[in-house]
N, C-alpha and C positions, 0 to 999 in steps of 0.2 A: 504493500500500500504506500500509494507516498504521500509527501507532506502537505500537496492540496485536496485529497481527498481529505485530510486530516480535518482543516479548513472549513472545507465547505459543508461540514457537519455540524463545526461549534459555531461557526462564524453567519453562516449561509442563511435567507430569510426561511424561517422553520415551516410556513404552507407551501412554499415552493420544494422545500427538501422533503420534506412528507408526501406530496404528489410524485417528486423526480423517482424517491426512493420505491413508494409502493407501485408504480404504474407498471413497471416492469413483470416484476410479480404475479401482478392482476392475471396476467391473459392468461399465464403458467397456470394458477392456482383453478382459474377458470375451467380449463381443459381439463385439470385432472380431477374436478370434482365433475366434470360433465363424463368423464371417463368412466370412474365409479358407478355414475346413475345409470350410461350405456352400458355398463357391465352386468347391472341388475335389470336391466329391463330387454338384454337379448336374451338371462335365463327365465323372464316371467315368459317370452315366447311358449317356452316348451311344455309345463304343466305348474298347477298351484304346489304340488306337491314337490318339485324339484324345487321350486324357488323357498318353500318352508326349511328344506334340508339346509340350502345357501344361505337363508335365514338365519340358523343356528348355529353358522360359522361365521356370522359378520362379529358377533361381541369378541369373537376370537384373534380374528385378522386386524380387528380394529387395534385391540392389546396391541400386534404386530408392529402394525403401521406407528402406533403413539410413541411407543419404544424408540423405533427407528426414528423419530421428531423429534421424543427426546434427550436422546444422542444429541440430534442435530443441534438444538436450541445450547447444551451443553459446550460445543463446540464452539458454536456460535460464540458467547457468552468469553466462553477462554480464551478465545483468540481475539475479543475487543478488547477486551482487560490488560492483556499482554500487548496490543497494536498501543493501548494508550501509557501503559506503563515501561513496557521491557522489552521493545520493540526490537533489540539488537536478538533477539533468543526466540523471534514470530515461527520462523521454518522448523525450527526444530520440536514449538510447540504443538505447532500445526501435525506433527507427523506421529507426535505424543498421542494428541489428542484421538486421531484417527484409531492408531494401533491399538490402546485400554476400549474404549467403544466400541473397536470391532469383535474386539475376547469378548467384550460382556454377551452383545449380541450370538455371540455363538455359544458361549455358553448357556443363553436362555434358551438357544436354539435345541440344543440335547434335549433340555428339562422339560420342554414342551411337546416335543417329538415323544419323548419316553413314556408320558402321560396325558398321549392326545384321548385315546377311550374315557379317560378320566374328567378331561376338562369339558367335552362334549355332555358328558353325562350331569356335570352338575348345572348344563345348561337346559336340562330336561330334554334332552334329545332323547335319550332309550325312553323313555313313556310314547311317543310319536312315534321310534321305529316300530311298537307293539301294535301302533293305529293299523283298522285296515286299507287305510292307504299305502303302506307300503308291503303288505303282503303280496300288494298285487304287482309293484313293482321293485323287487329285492336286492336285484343291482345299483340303487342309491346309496342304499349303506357304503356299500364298498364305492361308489364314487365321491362318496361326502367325503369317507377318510380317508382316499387315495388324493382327492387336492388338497386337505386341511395339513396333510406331511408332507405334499411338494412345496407347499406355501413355507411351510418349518427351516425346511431346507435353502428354501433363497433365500432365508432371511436377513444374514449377513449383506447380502449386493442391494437390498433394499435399503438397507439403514447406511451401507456407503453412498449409495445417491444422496441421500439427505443430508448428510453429515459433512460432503464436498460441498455441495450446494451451500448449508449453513452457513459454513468458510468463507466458500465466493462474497456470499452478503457481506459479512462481518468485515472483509478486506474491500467492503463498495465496490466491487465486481457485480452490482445489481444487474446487468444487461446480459454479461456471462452466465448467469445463475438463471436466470430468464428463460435466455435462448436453450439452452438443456434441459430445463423443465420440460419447453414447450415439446422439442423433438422426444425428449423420452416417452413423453404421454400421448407422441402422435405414431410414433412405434406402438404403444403400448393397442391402441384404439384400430390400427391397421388389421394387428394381429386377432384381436378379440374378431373383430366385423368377417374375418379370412375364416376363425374358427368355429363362432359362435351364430352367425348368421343362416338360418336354414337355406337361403340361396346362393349361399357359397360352394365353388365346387372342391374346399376344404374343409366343407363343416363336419364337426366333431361333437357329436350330440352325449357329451359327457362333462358334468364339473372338470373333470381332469384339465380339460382345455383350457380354463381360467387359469390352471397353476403355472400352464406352458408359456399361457400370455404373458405371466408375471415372471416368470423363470428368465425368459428369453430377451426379455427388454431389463431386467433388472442388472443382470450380468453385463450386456452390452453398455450399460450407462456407467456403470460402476468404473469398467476400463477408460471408458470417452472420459468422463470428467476426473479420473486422479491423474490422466495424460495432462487434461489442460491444468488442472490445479497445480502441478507439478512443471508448467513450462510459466505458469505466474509470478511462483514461490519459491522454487528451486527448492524442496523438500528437501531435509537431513535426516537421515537415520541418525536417532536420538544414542550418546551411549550410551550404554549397561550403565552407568554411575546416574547420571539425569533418567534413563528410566526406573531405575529404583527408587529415583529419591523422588519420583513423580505417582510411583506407589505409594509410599510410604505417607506421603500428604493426605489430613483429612480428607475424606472422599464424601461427608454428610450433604455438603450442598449439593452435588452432581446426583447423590443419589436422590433426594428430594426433586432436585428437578426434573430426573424420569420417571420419579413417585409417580409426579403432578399428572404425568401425559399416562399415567393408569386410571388414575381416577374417573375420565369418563367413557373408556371401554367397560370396566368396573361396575358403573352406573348401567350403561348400556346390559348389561349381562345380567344385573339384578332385575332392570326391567323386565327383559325379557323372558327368567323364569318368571317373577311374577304375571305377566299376562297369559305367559302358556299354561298356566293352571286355570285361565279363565276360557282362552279360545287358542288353535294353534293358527287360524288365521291373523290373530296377531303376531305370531313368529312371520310369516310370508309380508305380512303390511311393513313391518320393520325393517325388512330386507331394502326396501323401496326407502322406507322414511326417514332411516339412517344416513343414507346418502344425500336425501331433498334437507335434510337438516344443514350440510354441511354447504351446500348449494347456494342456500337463504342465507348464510352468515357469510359470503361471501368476502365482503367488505373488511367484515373484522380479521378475517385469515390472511388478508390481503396483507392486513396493515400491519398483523404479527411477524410479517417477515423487515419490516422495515424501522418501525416503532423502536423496539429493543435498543438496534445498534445506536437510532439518532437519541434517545433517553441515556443510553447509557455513556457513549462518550460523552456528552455535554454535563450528566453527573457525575463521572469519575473526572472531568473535568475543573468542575466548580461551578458550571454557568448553572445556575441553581433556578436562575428568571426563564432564561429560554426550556428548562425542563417543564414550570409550570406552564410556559404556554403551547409548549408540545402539547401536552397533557390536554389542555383543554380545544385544540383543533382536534385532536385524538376524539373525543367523548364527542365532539359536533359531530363529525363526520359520521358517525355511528347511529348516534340519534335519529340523525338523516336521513342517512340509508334508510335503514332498517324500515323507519315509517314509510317513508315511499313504496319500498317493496311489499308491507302488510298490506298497504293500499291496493298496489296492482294484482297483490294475488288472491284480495278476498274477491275481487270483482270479476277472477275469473278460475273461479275454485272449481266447478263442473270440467272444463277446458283442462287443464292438466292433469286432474285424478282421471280420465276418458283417455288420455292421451299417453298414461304412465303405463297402465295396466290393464290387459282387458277381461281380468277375469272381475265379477260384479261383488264378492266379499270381501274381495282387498278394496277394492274402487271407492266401499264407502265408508274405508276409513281413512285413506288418503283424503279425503272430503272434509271430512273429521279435523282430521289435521290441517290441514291449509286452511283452514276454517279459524283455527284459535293459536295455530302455535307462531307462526310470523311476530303476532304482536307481543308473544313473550319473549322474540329474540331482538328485542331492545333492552334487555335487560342482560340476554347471554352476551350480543356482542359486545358489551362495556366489560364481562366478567373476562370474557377472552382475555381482550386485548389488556387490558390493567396487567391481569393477572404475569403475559409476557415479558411487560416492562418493570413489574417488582424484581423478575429472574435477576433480568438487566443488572439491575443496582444491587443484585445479591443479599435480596431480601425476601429469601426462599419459601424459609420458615410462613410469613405475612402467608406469600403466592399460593403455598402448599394448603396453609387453613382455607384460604379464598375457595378454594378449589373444592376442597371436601364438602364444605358447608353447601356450596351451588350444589354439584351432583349427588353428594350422598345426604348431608342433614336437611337439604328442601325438599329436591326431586321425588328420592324413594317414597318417603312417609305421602309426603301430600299427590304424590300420584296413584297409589295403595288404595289410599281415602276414596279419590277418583274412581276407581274400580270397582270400586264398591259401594258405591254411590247408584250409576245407570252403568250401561255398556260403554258408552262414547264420552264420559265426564273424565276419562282417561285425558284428552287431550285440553280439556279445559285448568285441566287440573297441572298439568304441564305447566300450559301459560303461567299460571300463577308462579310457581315456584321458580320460575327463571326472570320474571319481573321481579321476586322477594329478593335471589339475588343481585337483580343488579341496583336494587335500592342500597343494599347493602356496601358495593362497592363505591357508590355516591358519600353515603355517610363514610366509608374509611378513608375516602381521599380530599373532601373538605374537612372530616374532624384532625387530617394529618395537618393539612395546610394550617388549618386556625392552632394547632399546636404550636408547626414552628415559627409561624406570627407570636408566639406570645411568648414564646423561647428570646423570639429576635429581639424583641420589646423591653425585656427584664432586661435583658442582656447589656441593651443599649442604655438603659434607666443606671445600672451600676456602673455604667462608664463614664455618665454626666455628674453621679453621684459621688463617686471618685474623684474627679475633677474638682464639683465644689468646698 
């Protein structure tokens, strides 16, 4: 990185670097959640029943995928730290970073592979393969766990995309990090449409296909970007002494921060036994809803790749002013969105759940949902993005509670309630609890601000005091 990228972070007008930094992102971030939702809606093609099975691997994959995020944002975080403190020692950490990130992920990668039967199972999956839905069709079993262990298996090449990419950002490579997202995810959508598509003359009417999609683009990305990262950076192999002693360093923060990116697969997996003991058509609606969640918070994901680095250099910095008003185009911009988009999509809630899936027991809950949950993700996007820029500033601990309280102390209980209420007060019930949180991140960041006002205040009262 050099010394005007340095510059135009601390120095630069903060809505011009908040649009320069997130617009790049955007289109990346765009595709690969439109990628996701094309992934669930070429398996809704084939039957309700295949798409239930895919259902009960999304809380799994998601685990997956957060991991692999939370590497990344890890990386992210250590390599600004180090670009704004110890910048002569960047290459070496950058190569640090990678290597411990990439064990861990392989190591989760065993643990999960050795007890896939197991994690399926506490997702209430064996109660459904007992349904007779699939007596009649018995080759699912062995498709669901034949992709849920190819997925295990890439795991590693997934979380090196991330984890380079992370890097790119954090060294303002936002356009590099861009452009490989976009090609990875447009590889990734190639292959899916080649294998996934009934009118392909490659189609492959088995899950397994999914895992080859991901297999196959994950690997190829994995070598493209530590080729570019590596002609950026001029990577060093760290020695045996700096990797030891890079062991040996507390590791609570890092592990908190890939806590954080558990927690709402975590959430997601709780839901989902809970509804499946109500219907398993809400396991197949999930499959879809999961993804249109991530779709609608578009904005805020956007800006989670941009947000961090301009928050965190300008407070490891000192500029203490331009942080708070980060902060507050941050919370506009969200606000904004968000309501525009509840807008455009209560007015055409029939038009997309018709369009998603054409079987009629999923369709009216996807109805359900676009119906109420939009206007509680004015409350998620602010929980998001906050919650990235505490990592930032290495105030994990904060980030981590933020996190639990949103998806496990609101969500669980008051969507329970939901359920129990009528059939469809599931999703009203949603809404609330994602509005409770992001009230909640409102009150933690004016009652911070009106703190250190009064911190400044005393401060400044004993220095005239002292004086007189």
């Amino acid at each position: 990185m050099t010394v005007k990228n340095h510059v135009s972070i601390v120095e630069g007008k903060i809505s011009s670097l908040i649009w320069r930094n997130s617009q790049p992102m955007l289109m990346a971030i765009l595709l690969l959640l439109m990628y996701e939702l094309l992934e669930s809606g070429l398996i809704a093609l084939s039957s309700t029943a295949t798409l239930t099975a895919f259902g009960f691997t999304v809380p799994i994959t998601a685990a997956m995928t957060a991991l692999a995020v939370g590497t990344s944002i890890r990386c992210n975080n250590k390599v600004v730290k180090t670009a704004c403190l110890k910048k002569d020692n960047l290459s070496t950490t950058i190569s640090q970073a990678l290597l411990l990130s990439g064990f861990f992920l392989v190591v989760m990668s065993l643990v999960a592979f050795s007890f896939s039967e197991q994690l399926l199972q506490l997702l209430g999956n064996n109660n459904w393969l007992a349904s007779e839905v699939l007596i009649k069709n018995p080759s699912l079993a062995l498709e669901q766990s034949s992709y849920i262990n190819n997925r295990y298996l890439s795991w590693l090449f997934l979380g090196a995309v991330w984890q380079i990419n992370g890097i790119l950002r954090a060294l303002n490579f936002a356009q590099i990090a861009s452009n490989i997202m976009v090609a990875w995810i447009t590889l990734k959508g190639l292959i899916a449409l080649l294998l996934l598509l009934p009118q392909s003359p490659l189609y492959y009417d088995s899950l397994v296909a999914i895992s080859l999609v991901h297999a196959i683009s994950d690997v190829s990305f994995t070598i493209i970007s530590l080729y570019i990262l590596h002609q950026k950076t001029r990577l060093k192999w760290p020695s045996l002494a700096n990797f030891n002693a890079q062991c040996k360093q507390p590791k609570i923060s890092s592990i908190l921060v890939i806590f954080q990116q558990l927690i709402t697969p975590l959430s997601l997996g709780v839901l989902t036994v809970i509804a499946a003991s109500y219907s398993h058509t809400y396991v197949a609606a999930f499959a879809l809803i999961f993804k249109l969640e991530a779709i609608i918070l578009l904005i805020p994901m956007a800006l989670t790749t941009s947000m961090p680095a301009i928050i965190g250099f300008n407070y490891w910095t000192g500029k203490h002013a331009r942080v708070k008003e980060a902060y507050n185009y941050m919370f506009a911009t969200v606000l904004i969105a968000q309501f525009f988009i509840a807008i455009i999509l209560s007015y055409t809630v029939d038009f997309w759940a018709n369009s998603l899936c054409p079987h009629d027991s999923v369709t009216i809950h996807l109805k359900h949902y676009l119906t109420w949950l939009p206007w509680g993700y004015l409350g998620a996007g602010c929980v998001i993005v906050y919650q990235s820029t505490l990592n930032a500033k290495d105030k994990v601990i904060n980030a981590t509670t933020l996190g639990i309280v949103h998806r496990l102390v609101l969500i669980i209980p008051i969507a329970w309630l939901g359920l129990n209420g009528s059939e469809y007060s599931f999703y009203p019930a949603l809404m609330l609890a994602h509005l409770l949180a992001g009230l909640a991140v409102f009150y933690l960041y004016t009652n911070g601000s009106y703190l250190k006002f009064i911190k400044k205040y005393r401060s400044e009262k004993r220095v005239i005091e002292s004086r007189l």
